[in-house]
Every structure is written in C-alpha cells, then in structure tokens.
C-alpha positions in Angstrom: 89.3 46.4 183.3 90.0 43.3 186.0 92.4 41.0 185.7 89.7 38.5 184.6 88.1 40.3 182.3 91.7 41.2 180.4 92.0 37.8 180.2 88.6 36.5 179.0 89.1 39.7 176.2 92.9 37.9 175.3 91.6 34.6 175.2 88.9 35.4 172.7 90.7 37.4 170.8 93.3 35.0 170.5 91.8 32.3 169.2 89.9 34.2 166.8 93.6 35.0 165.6 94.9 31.7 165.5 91.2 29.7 164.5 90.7 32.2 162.4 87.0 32.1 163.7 84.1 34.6 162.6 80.8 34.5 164.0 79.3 31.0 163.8 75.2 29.4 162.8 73.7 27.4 165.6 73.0 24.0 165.0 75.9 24.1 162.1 76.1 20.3 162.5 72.8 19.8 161.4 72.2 22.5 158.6 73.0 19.6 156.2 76.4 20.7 154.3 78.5 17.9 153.8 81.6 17.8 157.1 85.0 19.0 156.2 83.6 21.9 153.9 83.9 25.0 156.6 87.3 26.6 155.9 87.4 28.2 159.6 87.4 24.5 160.7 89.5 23.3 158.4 92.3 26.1 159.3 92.2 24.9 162.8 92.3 21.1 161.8 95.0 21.6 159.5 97.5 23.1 162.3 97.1 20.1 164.6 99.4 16.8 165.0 98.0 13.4 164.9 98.4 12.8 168.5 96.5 16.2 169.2 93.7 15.3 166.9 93.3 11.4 168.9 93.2 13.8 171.8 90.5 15.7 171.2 88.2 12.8 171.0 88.4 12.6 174.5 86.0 13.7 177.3 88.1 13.4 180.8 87.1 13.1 184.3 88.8 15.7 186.7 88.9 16.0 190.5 88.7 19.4 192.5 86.1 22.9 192.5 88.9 25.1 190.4 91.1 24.4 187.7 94.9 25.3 189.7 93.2 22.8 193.1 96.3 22.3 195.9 93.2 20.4 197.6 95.2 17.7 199.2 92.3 15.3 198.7 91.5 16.4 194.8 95.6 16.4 194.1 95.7 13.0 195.5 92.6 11.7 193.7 94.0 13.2 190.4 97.6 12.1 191.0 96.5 8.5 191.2 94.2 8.4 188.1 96.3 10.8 186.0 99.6 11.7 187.6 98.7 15.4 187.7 97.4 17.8 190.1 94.6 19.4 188.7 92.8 20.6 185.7 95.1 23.3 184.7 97.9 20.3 184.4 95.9 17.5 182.9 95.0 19.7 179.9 99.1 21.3 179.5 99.5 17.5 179.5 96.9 15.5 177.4 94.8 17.9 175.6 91.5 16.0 175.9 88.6 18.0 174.0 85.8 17.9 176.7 85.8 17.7 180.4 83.1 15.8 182.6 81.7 17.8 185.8 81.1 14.9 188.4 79.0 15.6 192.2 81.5 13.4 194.0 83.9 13.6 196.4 85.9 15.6 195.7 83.6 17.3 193.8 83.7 19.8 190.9 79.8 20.9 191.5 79.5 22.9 194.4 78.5 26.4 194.2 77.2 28.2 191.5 80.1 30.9 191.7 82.5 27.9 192.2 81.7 26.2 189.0 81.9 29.5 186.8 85.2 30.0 188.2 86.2 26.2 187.8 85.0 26.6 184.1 86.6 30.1 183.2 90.2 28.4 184.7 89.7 24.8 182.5 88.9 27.2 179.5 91.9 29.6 180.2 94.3 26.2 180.5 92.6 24.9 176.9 93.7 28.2 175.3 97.1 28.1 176.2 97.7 25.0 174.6 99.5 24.8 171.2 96.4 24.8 169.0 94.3 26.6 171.2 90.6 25.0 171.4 88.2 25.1 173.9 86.6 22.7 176.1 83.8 20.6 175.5 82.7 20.8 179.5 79.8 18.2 179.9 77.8 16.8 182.7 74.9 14.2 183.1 72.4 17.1 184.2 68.4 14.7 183.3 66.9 16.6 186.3 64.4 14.6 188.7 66.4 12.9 191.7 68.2 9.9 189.6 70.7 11.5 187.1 71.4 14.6 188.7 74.3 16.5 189.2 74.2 20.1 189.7 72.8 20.2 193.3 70.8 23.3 194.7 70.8 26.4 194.8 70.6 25.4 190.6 66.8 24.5 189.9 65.3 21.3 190.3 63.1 20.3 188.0 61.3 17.3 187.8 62.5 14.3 185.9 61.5 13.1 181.8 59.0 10.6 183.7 57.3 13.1 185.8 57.4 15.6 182.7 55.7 12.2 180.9 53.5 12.1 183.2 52.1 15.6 182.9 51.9 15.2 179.1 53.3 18.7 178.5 55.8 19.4 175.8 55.8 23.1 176.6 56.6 22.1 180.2 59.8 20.0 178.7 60.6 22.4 176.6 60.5 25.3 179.5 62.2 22.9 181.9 65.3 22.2 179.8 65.4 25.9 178.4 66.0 27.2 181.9 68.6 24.3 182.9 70.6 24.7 179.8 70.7 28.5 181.0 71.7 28.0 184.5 74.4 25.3 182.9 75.4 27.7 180.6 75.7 30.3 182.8 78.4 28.2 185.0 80.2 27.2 181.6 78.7 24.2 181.4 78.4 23.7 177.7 76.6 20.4 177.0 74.4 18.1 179.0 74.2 14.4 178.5 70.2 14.9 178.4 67.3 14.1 177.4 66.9 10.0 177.8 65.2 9.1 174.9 64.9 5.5 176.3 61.2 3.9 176.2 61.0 2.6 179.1 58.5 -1.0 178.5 60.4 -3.1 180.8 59.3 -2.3 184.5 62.1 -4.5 186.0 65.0 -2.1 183.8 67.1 -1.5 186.7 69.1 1.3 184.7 66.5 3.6 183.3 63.4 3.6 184.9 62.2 7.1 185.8 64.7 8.4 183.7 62.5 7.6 180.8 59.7 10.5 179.5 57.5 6.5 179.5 56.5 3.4 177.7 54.7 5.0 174.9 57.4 5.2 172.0 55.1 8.9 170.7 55.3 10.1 174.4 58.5 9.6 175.0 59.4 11.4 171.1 57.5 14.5 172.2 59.0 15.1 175.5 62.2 14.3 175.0 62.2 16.2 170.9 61.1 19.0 173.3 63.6 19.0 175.7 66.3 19.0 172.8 64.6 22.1 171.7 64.7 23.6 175.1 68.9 22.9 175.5 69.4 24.6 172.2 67.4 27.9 172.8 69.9 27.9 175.7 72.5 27.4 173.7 73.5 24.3 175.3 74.7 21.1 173.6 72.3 18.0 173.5 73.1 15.1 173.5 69.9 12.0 173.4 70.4 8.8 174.7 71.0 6.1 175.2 71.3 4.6 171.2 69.3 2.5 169.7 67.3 2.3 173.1 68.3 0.6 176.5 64.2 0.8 177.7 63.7 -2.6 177.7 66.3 -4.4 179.6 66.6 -5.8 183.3 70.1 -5.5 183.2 72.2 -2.4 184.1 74.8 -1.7 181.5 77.5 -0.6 183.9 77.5 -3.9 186.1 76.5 -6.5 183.4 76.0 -6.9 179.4 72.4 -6.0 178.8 70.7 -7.8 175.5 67.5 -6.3 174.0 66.2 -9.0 172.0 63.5 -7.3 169.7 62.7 -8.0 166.3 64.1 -5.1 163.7 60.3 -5.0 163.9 59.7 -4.4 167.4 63.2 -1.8 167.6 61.6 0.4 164.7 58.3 0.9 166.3 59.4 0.9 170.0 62.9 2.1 170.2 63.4 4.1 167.1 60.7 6.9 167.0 61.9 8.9 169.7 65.7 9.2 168.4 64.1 10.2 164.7 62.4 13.2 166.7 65.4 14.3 168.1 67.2 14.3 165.0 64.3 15.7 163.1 64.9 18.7 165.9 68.5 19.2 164.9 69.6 17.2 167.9 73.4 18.3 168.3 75.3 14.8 170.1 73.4 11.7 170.3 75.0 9.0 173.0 75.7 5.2 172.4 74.4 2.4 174.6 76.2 -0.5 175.6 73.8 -2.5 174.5 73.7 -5.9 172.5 70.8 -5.9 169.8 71.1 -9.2 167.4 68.8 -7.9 165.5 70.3 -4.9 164.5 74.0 -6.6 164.5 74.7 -10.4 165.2 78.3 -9.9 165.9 77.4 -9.9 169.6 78.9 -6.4 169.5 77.8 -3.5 171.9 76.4 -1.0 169.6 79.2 1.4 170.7 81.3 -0.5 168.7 78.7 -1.7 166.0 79.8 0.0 162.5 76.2 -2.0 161.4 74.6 0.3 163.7 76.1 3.4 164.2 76.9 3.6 160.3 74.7 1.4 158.9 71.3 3.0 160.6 72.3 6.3 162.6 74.5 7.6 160.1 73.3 6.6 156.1 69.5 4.9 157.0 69.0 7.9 159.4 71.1 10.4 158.2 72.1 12.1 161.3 75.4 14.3 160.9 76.0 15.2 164.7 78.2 14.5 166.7 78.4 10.6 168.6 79.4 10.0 171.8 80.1 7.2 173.9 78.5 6.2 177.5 81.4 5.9 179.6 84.3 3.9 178.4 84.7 1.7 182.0 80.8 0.5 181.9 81.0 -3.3 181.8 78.9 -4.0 179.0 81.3 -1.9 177.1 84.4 -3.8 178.5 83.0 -7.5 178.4 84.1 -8.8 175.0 87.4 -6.6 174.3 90.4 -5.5 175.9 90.3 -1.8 176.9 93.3 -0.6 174.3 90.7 -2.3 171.7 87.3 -0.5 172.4 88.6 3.4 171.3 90.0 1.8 168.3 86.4 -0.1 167.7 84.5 2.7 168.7 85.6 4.9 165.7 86.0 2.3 163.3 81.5 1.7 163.7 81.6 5.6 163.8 81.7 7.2 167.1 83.2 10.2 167.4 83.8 11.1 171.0 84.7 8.6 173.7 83.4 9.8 176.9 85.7 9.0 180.4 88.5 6.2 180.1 88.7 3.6 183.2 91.0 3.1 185.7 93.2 -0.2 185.9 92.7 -2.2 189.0 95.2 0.1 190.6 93.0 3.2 190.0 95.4 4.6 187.3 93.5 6.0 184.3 93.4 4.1 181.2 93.5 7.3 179.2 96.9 7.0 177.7 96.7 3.0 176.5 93.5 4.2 174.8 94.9 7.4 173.2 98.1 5.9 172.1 96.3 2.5 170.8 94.2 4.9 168.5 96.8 6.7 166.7 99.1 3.2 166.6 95.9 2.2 164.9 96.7 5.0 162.3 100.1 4.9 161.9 99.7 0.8 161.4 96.7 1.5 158.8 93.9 0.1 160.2 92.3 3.3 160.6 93.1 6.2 158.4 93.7 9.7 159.6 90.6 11.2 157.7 88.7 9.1 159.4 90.2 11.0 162.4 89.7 14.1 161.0 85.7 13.8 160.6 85.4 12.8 163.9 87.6 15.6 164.8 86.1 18.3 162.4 82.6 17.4 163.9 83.5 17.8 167.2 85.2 21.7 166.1 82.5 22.4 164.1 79.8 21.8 167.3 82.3 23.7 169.4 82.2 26.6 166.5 78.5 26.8 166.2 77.5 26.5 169.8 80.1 29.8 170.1 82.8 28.4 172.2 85.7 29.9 170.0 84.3 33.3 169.9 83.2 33.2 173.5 84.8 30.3 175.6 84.7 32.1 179.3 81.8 32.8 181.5 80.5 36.5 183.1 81.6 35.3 186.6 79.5 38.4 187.9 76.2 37.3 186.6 75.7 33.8 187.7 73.6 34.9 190.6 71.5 36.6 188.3 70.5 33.3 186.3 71.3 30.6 188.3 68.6 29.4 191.1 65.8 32.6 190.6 62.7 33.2 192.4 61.2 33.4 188.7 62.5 30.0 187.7 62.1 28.4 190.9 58.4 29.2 191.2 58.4 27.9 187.3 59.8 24.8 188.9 57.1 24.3 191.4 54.6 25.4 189.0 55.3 22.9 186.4 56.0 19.8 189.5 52.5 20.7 190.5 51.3 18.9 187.2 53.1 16.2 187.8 51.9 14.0 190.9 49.5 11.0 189.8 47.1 9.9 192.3 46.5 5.9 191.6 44.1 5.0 194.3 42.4 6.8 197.2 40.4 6.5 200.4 41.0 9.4 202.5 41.9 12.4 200.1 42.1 14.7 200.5 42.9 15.4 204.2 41.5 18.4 206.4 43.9 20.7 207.8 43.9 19.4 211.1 45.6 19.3 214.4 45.8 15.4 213.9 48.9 13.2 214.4 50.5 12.2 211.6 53.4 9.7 211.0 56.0 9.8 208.2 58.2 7.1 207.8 59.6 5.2 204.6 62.4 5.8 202.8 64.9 8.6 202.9 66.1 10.9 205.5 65.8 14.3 203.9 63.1 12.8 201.9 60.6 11.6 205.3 62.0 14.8 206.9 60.9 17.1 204.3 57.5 15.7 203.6 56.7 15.8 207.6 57.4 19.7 207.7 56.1 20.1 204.6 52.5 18.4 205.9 52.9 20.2 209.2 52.8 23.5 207.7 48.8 22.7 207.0 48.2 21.8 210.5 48.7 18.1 211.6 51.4 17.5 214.7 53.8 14.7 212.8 56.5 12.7 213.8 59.3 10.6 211.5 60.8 7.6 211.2 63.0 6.8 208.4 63.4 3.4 207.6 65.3 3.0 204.1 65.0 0.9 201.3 65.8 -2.0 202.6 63.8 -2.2 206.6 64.6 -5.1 208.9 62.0 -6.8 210.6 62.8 -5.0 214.1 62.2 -1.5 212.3 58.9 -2.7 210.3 57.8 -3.5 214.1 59.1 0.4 215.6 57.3 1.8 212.7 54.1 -0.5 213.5 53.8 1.2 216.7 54.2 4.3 215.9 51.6 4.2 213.3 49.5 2.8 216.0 49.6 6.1 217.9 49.1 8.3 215.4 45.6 9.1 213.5 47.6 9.0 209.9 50.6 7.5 208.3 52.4 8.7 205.0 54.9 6.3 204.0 57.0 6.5 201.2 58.8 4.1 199.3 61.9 3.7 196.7 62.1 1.2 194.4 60.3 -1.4 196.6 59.5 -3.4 193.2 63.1 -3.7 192.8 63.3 -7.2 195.3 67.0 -7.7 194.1 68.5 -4.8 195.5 66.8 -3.6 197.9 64.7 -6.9 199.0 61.1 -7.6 200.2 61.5 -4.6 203.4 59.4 -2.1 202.0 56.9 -4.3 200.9 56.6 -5.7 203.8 56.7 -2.2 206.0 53.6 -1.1 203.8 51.8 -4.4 204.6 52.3 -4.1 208.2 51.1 -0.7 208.1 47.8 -1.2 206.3 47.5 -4.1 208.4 46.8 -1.9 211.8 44.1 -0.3 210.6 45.1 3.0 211.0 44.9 5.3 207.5 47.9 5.0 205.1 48.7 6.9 202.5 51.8 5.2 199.9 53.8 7.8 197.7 56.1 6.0 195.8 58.9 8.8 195.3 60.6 7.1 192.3 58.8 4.4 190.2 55.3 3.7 189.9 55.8 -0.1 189.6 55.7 -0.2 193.4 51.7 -0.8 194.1 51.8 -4.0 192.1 54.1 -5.4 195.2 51.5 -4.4 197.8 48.0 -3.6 196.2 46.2 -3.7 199.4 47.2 0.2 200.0 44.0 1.8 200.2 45.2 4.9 199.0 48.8 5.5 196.7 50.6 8.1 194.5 53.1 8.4 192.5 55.9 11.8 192.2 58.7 9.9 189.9 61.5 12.2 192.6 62.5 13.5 195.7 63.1 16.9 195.4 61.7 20.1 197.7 59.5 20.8 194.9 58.1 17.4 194.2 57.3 16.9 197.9 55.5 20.2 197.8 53.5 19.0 195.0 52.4 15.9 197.5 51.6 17.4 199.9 49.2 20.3 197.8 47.4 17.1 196.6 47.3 15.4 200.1 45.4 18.5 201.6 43.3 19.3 198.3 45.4 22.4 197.4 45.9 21.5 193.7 43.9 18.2 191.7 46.4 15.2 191.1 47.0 16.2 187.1 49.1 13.7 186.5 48.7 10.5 184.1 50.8 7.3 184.2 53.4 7.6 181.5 53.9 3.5 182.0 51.7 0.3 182.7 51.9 -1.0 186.0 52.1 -4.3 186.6 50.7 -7.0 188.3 54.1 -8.2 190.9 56.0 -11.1 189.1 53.6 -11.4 186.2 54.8 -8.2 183.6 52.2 -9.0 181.2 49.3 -8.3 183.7 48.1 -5.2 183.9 46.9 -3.7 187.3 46.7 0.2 186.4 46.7 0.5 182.8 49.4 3.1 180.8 47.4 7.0 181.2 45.5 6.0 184.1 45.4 8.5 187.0 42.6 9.8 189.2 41.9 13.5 189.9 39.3 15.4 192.3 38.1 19.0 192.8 40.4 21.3 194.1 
C-alpha cells in the first residue's frame, strides 16, 4: 500500500474512532428531525472547547497550489494576512471549519491533479488537529464566464442565464451533476452555486448573467434543478444570494445595495425560487448583503437581520440547513458596524457560517478580532453557547451526511478519469448549442465562403477564438481586439478595417453598462454599421446591449465566453445548428427600463 493511501486508510479510520462516525443519510439536514438529536454529532460536539466550536464557523481564504507551499510568493501572501505559511499551519493554528479555493494569484486552482493533492494535504492537516474534523473546502464554481473558478481542463459549462435561456431543467440538472463530480473528484466539497437571484433590474451591476432570468418560475426551475444536480454528485449546495439581490443597481461589495419592494413584490418576485430550492432539500443557502425595509426596517443587511433570517428563512419557511454568509469584507456588509460586531450579529439573526474575514488596511486578516469577539460575546452572555452549538452541530451534521468523516481524502489516481472527459465535454457543447438566442437578423446564416471576415470587439482570447473558430468554415479573417472600453483612435482602426473586409463580427461586453465601461462599444458598433459593410453583434455576456445601439441589423446573444459558447456562435452563424435559445429577460429600451424593445422569451430561429 503507498504512502498515501496508508494515510487516507489512518485518517478514516481515525476519525471514525474518535467521531465515533457510522455510515451517514444524504441530505441529513433536511430529513426534518429536530438539530442536536444525532448522538454521532453530539459525541463529536461534546469533546470540543468553546474557542474550537467559534472556530468552526469559519470558512478561510488560503494562498498556494498544496497544503505544506515554501512558494515564496504564497508564504509571503499568507504571512501577511495570517502570519503562517501555508495551509498545513493555518489549520495547526486556527482550526477554521471550511476552506475557500480562490483562481488568483497565487492561486489554489490550477491543475486538476494539483487541487486533489492540495485537498488531500488541507484534509490530512484537519485530522491531526485535537478534535479531528474535516474541511468544509468550498469555491464559487456558477459556471458561464462571470463566477468561475475552476479553469480548464475542468468542463465549462454554460452559465444559469444561458441554461435560462435554453429552458431546460434536465440540462441544469445534467450541467451541475457533472460539475459537482469533477469538484468532488478534486475534494472540493461544496460550491457556492446555483444564484437563485431574479434578475428584473437590467442595470444590476452584480448579478446579471449570473441569474437563470427575470421570470421568478424560470429562475425556480433552473436553479431547484441545479440543486438537484450538486447533490446526485454529492456535493454541497449552497443558493444564493438571500432574500434576492436581482433587482439592484448597486454591487454589494463596493456599495450598500437597497431593494425597495413591497413584502408584496419580495414574495412573488424574490421568494419563489429560494422555496424551490428548499423544497429540493437544498443543503446551505447564502445571505446577501442586502437592505430590504420591507422585510426589516432596522436598516440592517439581512446578514445580520434575525427578522429575516429567523423570522422568514428559518420559522415562516422552515428551512433547517445550513446559512452562510457572502463574504465578511463586502462593503454592504461592513457599512453600518464595526468588523468585531458583524460575526457577533451574524449569529445572533441566525447564520451559521461566516464565509472569509477581511483584511485591515494593512492587509492583516481580521480573522482573529472576529473569532475572539464571538466567544467574548459568550463568555459576557450576550450570546449563549447553545446557540453556538446549533450552528456548530449543523455545520457537523452537513459534513456527516455529505460523507466527509467517513471519507475526507480524494483517489488522487482517478481525477483524470472524471475530471475534463471527452463524454462530458461533448455534453458541454451539446447542451451550449441550445443556448445561443438570435434577436435580429439580416444576413444569416452565412455561406461557407472564402470571404474576408473581420472580428473585432471585446476580448483577446474571446475575438481570437471566434476568428479561428469562423475560419475553420471557410472565410480568410483577421482581428482586432478593442476592449470594453475603445477610444475614439481604435473605433477609427477598426472602421477601416471593416471597410476592407466583406463581413464584420463584433462582439461586445457589457456595453449597456455606460458607468464602467463608458459609451466605447456603443459607439464602435455604431461606426461599424455606419460603413455599410455587414455586421453581425454577439453580445458575449448580457443581452441588455442592443437597446444601446438598435440600429444592428443583425445581433445575438451567448450570456459567456467560453470555447464552447463561441462554438455554438459560430454553428448558428454558418446555419450548422437553429438559434434554440429564448430570452430569459426583457430587454430594454437604453435609459428608459420600462420600455420594452425585445420582450422576455423572444428569440428568432431558422432551418438548419
């Protein structure tokens, strides 16, 4: 037997000796005993200190691709916001119950085989601890181009809006089955997915495509489907963002965002989709920082509204998972109370894990003022330890029933064999072929010709990808990438180009967003149309963009940027496949939101 494998065998067997652990029910949290009954819980519960309890609500960010890094740029990264090295040492030191996989620099995600062995060496550190207790290792894993961490060779799927806009449940279902596989298979053992956001404001700078739509039934059947899918993986779900962050033009990590429905308006909009997912058993369910008057007054976030997190999610709604925070160093978290205040807050409305602790100004992590002012908080009486132990005995229970304790490490040797495989990537393109929603047309679909063809718009890879991609059928093409944000000196180079070629196909990026990225791809697509020359607008994230420049003759919409998505466009730009997909959201006239250019389920189609 390896080295490995010995320990993987001591590691399990030891915590069954400790915990106590048999085998355990999926779903446990939501089979609808009352907590604090399951004596295998209990056991482990009862052998832990108050400060290890406080601990274990706690999801941490690490830096570094394995567990015992000497990276000089991770051990410096991780030394500033913990004063640690690594993984291996932050757990011996703090004993946080979940770890957060980040695609940053330095990274934890970048191999397959990398993150199985960076999982299998954070799992091996949490069972050498006192009590010992696997990780909770999470990542923000929504698929499409926005929210996505685990890069390629994993599989790409398309995003909740594109899945919207194919109005397939089966097709969520399959495409969040397969990626709670390939997560699994790397030790990943929850995803912060599906959004169950209704997306009805177009200028909601936060969510957008990351929505399933703007119908509130839409958006419950893709994203109750995608819950469905995580858990037949075996992977931990977690629906977000609650009560609903879909209609808001702020983002709730730079400002405060206020949604200012009627308790009216929240129950038929916002609400339906988070009653599907707990109707499906949903295991974790994610906070938003998010004022709502009409659900609480205070002015509170509803992280740290007991009227909302108790009052509706937990007795009107009677979920019994596990709740976890959005990022504890978003602003409209940190606006109203100091940062030793919020974990106490948090848990007193009825959250039960706090997800990533902020740095101070000096970049040192806030994780230890926020621990230590939680159990003060219980020594001083203002929060009592069995309201730590709920939180705490949820939190075991999901890592019980999702089989953590009787199987925390990963077959290192079979990740190739799940992660990335011809039979889920052609599933992949199959189900991104249903996806791409032709709004208007003029010239489609295009012969496969030697004609010239110019690609420009945003994104490098993007512009780069969709030119080989249309040169495969034929056409000679050249590319210009211009961003989302061109000056008036490129608009003019990408003028005359188009003028020398028979076609242009120019993406775009968020053009409707004017406050970010300002009036440059608007303007780009104006001048193009404006030569005379064919143009053909794919709009590679929202499908607000048309209202900005209705004069394109011919536009669609692929809600991402992947290979697969850029495949699809180009099948529909040469005829291979009929444009399948619907709009999952109104688009609007530009400036006026309550003018409808291209109503909610429109979408044209044509014979293959």
């Amino acid at each position: 037997m390896s080295r490995r494998r010995r320990l993987i065998a001591i590691g399990a067997a030891s915590v069954v000796a400790v915990a106590g652990i048999g085998s355990g029910t999926a779903n446990a949290a939501q089979a609808g005993h009352k907590p604090g009954k399951d004596k295998r819980v209990l056991k482990i519960l009862n052998k832990m200190t108050l400060e290890e309890k406080v601990a274990q609500l706690f999801v941490l960010q690490v830096y570094g691709t394995s567990a015992d890094t000497t990276d000089p740029t991770a051990v410096a990264a991780n030394q500033k916001l913990w004063g640690v090295d690594n993984a291996q040492q932050l757990i011996a030191k703090y004993h946080p119950g979940g770890i957060i996989y980040y695609y940053v620099d330095p990274p934890n995600l970048v191999s397959p085989q990398q993150v199985a062995h960076l999982s299998n060496g954070i799992q091996q550190a949490a069972m050498h601890t006192r009590v010992p207790i696997p990780e909770t290792i999470t990542t923000d894993q929504e698929q499409g181009s926005i929210v996505t961490r685990v890069p390629a060779p994993f599989t790409q799927f398309p995003g909740a809006q594109a899945l919207g806009a194919a109005r397939s449940p089966k097709n969520a279902f399959t495409t969040s089955k397969i990626t709670g596989e390939e997560l699994k298979a790397i030790g990943i053992t929850q995803d912060y997915a599906p959004d169950s956001d209704v997306n009805v404001n177009p200028a909601n700078p936060v969510i957008g495509v990351r929505s399933p739509g703007s119908d509130p039934s839409l958006v419950a059947q893709i994203a109750s489907a995608e819950v469905d899918g995580y858990q037949a993986a075996g992977v931990i779900a977690t629906a977000k963002h609650f009560p609903g962050h879909g209609d808001t033009n702020t983002d709730s990590h730079t400002g405060v965002p206020i949604i200012n429905h009627t308790k009216e308006q929240w129950e038929k909009l916002d609400l339906p989709p988070f009653k599907a997912d707990i109707a499906h058993g949903v295991d974790s369910i994610m906070t938003a920082h998010i004022i709502v008057p009409a659900l609480d007054p205070s002015g509170d976030p509803a992280t740290l509204s007991k009227p909302i997190l108790t009052g509706i999610l937990r007795d009107q709604l009677h979920y019994k998972g596990v709740v976890v925070t959005d990022a504890l160093g978003m602003a409209g978290l940190r606006a109203k109370y100091g940062d030793d205040r919020i974990p106490v807050l948090a848990v007193k409305a009825g959250v039960d894990q706090l997800e990533k602790p902020p740095a101070d100004a000096s970049g040192k992590g806030l994780y230890t003022l926020q621990r230590d002012s939680l159990v003060n908080a219980v020594k001083s009486g203002e929060i009592s330890e069995a309201r730590i132990d709920q939180s705490v005995y949820r939190i075991l229970e999901q890592k019980l029933s999702h089989g953590l304790f009787q199987h925390p490490y990963v077959d290192e040797s079979k990740v190739a064999k799940v992660v990335g495989t011809p039979s889920h990537l052609a599933t992949e393109q199959k189900i991104t072929d249903q996806t791409t929603t032709l709004v208007k047309n003029a010239v489609l679909p295009l012969p496969k010709d030697n004609r010239k063809v110019f690609v420009t718009g945003y994104g490098v890879t993007t512009t780069q990808t969709l030119a080989n991609d249309i040169g495969k059928r034929g056409p000679v093409t050249s590319v210009l990438q211009t961003g989302t944000s061109p000056t008036p000196a490129t608009i003019d180079k990408a003028v005359a180009q188009a003028k020398d070629n028979d076609l242009t196909v120019v993406t775009t990026n968020a053009a409707w967003n004017l406050a970010v990225n300002g009036p440059g791809q608007m303007n780009l697509v104006k001048a193009l149309v404006a030569t005379g020359k064919p143009v053909v607008v794919a709009s590679v994230r929202d499908a607000y963009d048309i209202g900005y420049f209705p004069e394109a003759p011919t536009y669609l919409v692929t809600y991402g940027y992947t290979p697969a998505s850029l495949e699809s466009l180009t099948k529909v730009l040469f005829g291979e496949i009929s444009p399948q997909g619907k709009l999952p959201v109104m688009i609007p006239v530009a400036d006026h939101p309550d003018q409808t250019l291209y109503p909610y389920g429109y979408g044209l189609t044509f014979d293959k």
